[in-house]
GULORO-849053 format. One record per residue (C-alpha): x negated, z, y. Coordinates in steps of 0.02 Angstrom, whole numbers, plus 50000, padded with zeros to 5 digits. Layout:
<recs>
XZY/...
</recs>
This chain:
<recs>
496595465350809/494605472150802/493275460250845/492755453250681/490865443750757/489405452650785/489055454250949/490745456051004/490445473151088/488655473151102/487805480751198/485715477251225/484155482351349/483385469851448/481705463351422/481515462851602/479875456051686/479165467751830/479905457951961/481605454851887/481835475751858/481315478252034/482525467552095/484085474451984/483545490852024/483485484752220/485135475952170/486145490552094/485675504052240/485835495252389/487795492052370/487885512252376/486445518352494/486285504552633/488075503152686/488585503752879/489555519352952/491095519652850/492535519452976/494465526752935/495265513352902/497095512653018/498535501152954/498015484553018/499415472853098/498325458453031/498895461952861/500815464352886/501185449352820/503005450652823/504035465652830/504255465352642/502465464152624/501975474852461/500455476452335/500225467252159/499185467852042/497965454152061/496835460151916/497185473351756/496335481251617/497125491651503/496175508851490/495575513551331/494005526351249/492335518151294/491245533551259/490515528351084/489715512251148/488415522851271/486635527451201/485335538051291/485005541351435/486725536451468/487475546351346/486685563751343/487225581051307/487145586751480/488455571251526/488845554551512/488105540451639/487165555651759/486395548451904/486995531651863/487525516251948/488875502751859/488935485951937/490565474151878/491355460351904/492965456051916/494205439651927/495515440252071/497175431152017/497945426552200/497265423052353/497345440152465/496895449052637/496525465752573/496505474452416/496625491852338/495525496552176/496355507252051/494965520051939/495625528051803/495055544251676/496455543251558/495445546651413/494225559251493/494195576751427/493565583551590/493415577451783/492865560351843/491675563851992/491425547552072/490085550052204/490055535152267/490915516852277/490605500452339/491275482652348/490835464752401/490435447352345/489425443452182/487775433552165/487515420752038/487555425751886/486105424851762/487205419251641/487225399651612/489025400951546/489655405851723/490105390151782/491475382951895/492335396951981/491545410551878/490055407951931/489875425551980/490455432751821/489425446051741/488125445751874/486905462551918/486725453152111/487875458252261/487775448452429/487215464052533/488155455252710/489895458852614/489385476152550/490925489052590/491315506052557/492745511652452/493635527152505/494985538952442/496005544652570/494695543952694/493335551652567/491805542452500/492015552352326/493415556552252/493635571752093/494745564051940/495585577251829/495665570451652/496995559951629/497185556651805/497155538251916/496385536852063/496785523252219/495645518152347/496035515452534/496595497252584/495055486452609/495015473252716/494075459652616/494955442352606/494895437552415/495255419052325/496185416252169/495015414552008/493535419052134/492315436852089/492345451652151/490725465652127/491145484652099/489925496752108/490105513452062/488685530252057/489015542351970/487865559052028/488205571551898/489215559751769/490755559251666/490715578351580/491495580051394/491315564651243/492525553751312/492675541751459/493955526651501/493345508751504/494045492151428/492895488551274/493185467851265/492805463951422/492115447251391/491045452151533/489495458751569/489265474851656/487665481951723/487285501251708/485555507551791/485215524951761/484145529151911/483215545351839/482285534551690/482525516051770/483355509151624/484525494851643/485765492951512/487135477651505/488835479651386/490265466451389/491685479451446/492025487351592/492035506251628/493475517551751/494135501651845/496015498451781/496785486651913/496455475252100/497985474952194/498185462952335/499135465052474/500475449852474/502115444552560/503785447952461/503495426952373/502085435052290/502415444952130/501175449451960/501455443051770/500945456751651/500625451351492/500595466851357/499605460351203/498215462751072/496455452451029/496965436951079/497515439551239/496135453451284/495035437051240/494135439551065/493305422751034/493105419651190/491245412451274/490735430151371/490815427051567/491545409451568/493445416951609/494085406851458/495315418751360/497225410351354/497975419851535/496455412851610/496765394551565/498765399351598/498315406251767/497275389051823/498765377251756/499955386051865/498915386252022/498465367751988/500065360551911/501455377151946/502985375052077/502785385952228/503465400252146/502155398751988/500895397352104/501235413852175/500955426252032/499625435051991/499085439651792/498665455251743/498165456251566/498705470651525/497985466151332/496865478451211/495815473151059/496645482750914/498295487551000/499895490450864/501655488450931/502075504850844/500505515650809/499275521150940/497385517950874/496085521951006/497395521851126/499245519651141/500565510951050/501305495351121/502875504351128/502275518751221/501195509351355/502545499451436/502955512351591/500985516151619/500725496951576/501995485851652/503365499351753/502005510251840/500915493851883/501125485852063/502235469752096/502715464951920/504145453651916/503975445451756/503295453551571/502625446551402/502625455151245/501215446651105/500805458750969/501275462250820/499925453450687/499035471750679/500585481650628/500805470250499/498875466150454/498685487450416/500215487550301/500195485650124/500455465750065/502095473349976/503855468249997/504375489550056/502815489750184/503375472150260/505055474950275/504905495050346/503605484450472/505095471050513/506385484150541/505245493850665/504545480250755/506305473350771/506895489950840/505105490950970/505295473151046/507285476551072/506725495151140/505305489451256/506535474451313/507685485751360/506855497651469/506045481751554/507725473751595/508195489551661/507155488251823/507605467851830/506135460951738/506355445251624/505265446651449/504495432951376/503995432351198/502985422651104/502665420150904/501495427950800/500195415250742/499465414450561/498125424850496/497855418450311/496135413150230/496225399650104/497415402549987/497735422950048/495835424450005/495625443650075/493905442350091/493795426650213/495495432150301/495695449350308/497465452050353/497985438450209/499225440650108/500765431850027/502055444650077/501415445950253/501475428850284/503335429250224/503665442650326/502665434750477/503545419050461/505355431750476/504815442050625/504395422850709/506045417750665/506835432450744/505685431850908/506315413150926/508205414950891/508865433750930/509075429451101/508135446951165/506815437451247/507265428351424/506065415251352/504895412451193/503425400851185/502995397851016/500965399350989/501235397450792/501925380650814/500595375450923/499215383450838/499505380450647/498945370250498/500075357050482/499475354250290/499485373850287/500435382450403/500155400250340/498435397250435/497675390250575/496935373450625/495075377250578/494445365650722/495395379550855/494745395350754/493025405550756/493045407350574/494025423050547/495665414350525/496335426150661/495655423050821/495225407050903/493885400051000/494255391751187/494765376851152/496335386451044/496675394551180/496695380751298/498125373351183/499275392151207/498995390551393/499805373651371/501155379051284/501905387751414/503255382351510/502825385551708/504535382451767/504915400051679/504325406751837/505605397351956/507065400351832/506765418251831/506365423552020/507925430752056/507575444151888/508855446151765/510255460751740/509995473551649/511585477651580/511385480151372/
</recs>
């Protein structure tokens, strides 16, 4: 799904006073130029946990092209972000020792030259909305005292080829579940070409300072960074959750950690089993994403080893997309069905390969995306013949048995007078997407014993 409210991907200056600019600009280059001797970094004892010890992703976004949202100077002909410095922030999912941070130029044309990275504990954030344990979201502050160095191999910067992922060195920074972490990263000579990765709904602001013209800039997405991993003892294990708009947050308040995983991830450390409360979310989720067509990036289908195979400690997968494959085809009985066949054939496809390495896949049902009475204009994915076919594609998620377990979002998130939509009071007014409260009600749809009744994996003979 695309981000039908202004403002969804916006990106503005500050009207900073004097004093405030000072003090990002203090803000954003101390993390890189007033760091202590950086040491190599030997295997410490204190982290081997157990002998089965391993990584897992404790955070995820799912790379896609970012370029198009940058304006001068951060987008210039000579490169993109030169002499530039990106603050973000991030949500851990699990308490952890150490962590690794994954950078990624997937969608670069040419090198990623990172010059420079550091990482440490978040200030407050400006933003009133960061409240409770995101109180650090979004913020342009760093606590200087937790300031570290990120290396690569022993190197401060590290060269990307296009299309290439890049790991850091283990860092020895103890990390709590749903607490903030602050990346920043400065780029010398910039990203060369038109393209560079990022994550465009964010739902969280990231700082830029270009350090040539002193220009702050703030966009909710996130630029290069594509996963956390913690460093966890073999209990410990990472959800992925492959999805569209509503699980990469649309509707969402920016920097209040609200979108549907969120909520899920705070019921299962506050009401989960042991086991529940041992697994990390990544959200591996992209506004716009098809199940069988790439867009600005890749197909549902075609992400799965990059997304979910290729990612570190993930023991358990959920599939929730589908709505745009069916919102782009024609509202005709030949479109639907040709969509039903081949999203039949996907889920049973990207099921498969999953099983194949022992992990279960959960499913979950489409929910409605009607205006009043198929009204186009108000809903723009309405149609009679979609709906039809919606309500079959449901009907197989819940009963083909493919799935290892189903939580059914349509059910929970309907009209009851008019199920082809959904509840206004849970929507944002696009009958597609909902606001927090809507997705407070998926988050407690979902069964946590899943997790304890699927530790052991499943086979993957089929």
């Amino acid at each position: 799904m695309s981000a039908p409210f202004p403002g969804a991907l916006s990106i503005r200056r500050y009207r900073l006073q004097p004093s405030m600019l000072l003090l990002l600009r203090f803000a954003l280059t101390v993390a890189l130029f007033f760091v202590g001797p950086v040491l190599a970094v030997p295997r410490p004892a204190r982290w081997l946990l157990s002998a089965r010890s391993h990584w897992i992703d404790l955070w995820t976004a799912q790379p896609s092209p970012a370029a198009g949202s940058l304006t001068g100077p951060f987008n210039t002909t000579t490169g993109i972000l030169v002499n530039t410095t990106i603050r973000q922030t991030l949500r851990v999912t699990l308490d952890a020792p150490a962590i690794r941070i994954r950078v990624s130029n997937n969608f670069g044309n040419q090198a990623l030259n990172i010059t420079r990275m550091t990482v440490g504990y978040p200030g407050q954030s400006l933003d009133p909305n960061a409240t409770g344990t995101s109180t650090g979201t979004g913020s342009p502050f760093v606590q200087t005292d937790s300031l570290q160095s990120v290396t690569f191999s022993g190197n401060q910067s590290i060269s990307l080829p296009d299309g290439a992922l890049g790991v850091s060195d283990p860092i020895s920074m103890p990390v709590k579940s749903q607490s903030q972490i602050s990346i920043s990263i400065y780029l010398a000579t910039g990203q060369g070409g038109s393209n560079i990765t990022g994550h465009l709904t964010s739902q969280t602001t990231t700082e830029a300072y270009n350090i040539t013209g002193g220009t702050v800039l703030a966009a909710n997405q996130w630029y290069f960074l594509s996963a956390v991993e913690g460093w966890l003892g073999p209990e410990a294990s990472s959800f992925a959750i492959v999805g569209d708009s509503v699980t990469d947050g649309v509707g969402t308040t920016v920097n209040a950690n609200n979108r549907w995983p969120d909520q899920l991830l705070e019921r299962m450390q506050s009401e989960g089993d042991g086991t529940a409360r041992n697994v990390a979310i990544a959200n591996e989720a992209w506004n716009g994403n098809k199940v069988l067509l790439d867009g600005s990036g890749a197909s549902g289908i075609s992400r799965i080893e990059r997304d979910v195979l290729a990612q570190s400690g993930v023991a358990y997968a959920m599939i929730f997309e589908g709505v745009n494959d069916m919102g782009h085809a024609d509202n005709t009985v030949e479109a639907q069905q040709k969509i039903y066949d081949s999203l039949v054939q996907a889920y049973s496809q990207m099921i498969t390969r999953m099983h194949t390495f022992g992990i279960p896949v959960f499913g979950a049902t489409i929910t409605p995306f009607n205006g009043p009475n198929y009204n186009v204009t108000l809903g723009k994915y309405s149609g009679n013949i979609r709906e039809q076919y919606r309500q079959k594609i449901n009907d197989w998620i819940r009963s083909s048995g493919k799935y290892d377990y189903v939580v059914d979002f349509d059910a929970v998130v309907r009209n009851s007078s008019a199920p082809y939509q959904i509840n206004a009071t849970l929507g944002i007014g696009d009958y597609l997407h909902f606001n927090p409260t809507g997705y407070k009600l998926m988050a407690e749809a979902f069964d946590l014993t899943v997790f304890s009744m699927f530790a052991g994996g499943v086979d993957g003979y089929e």
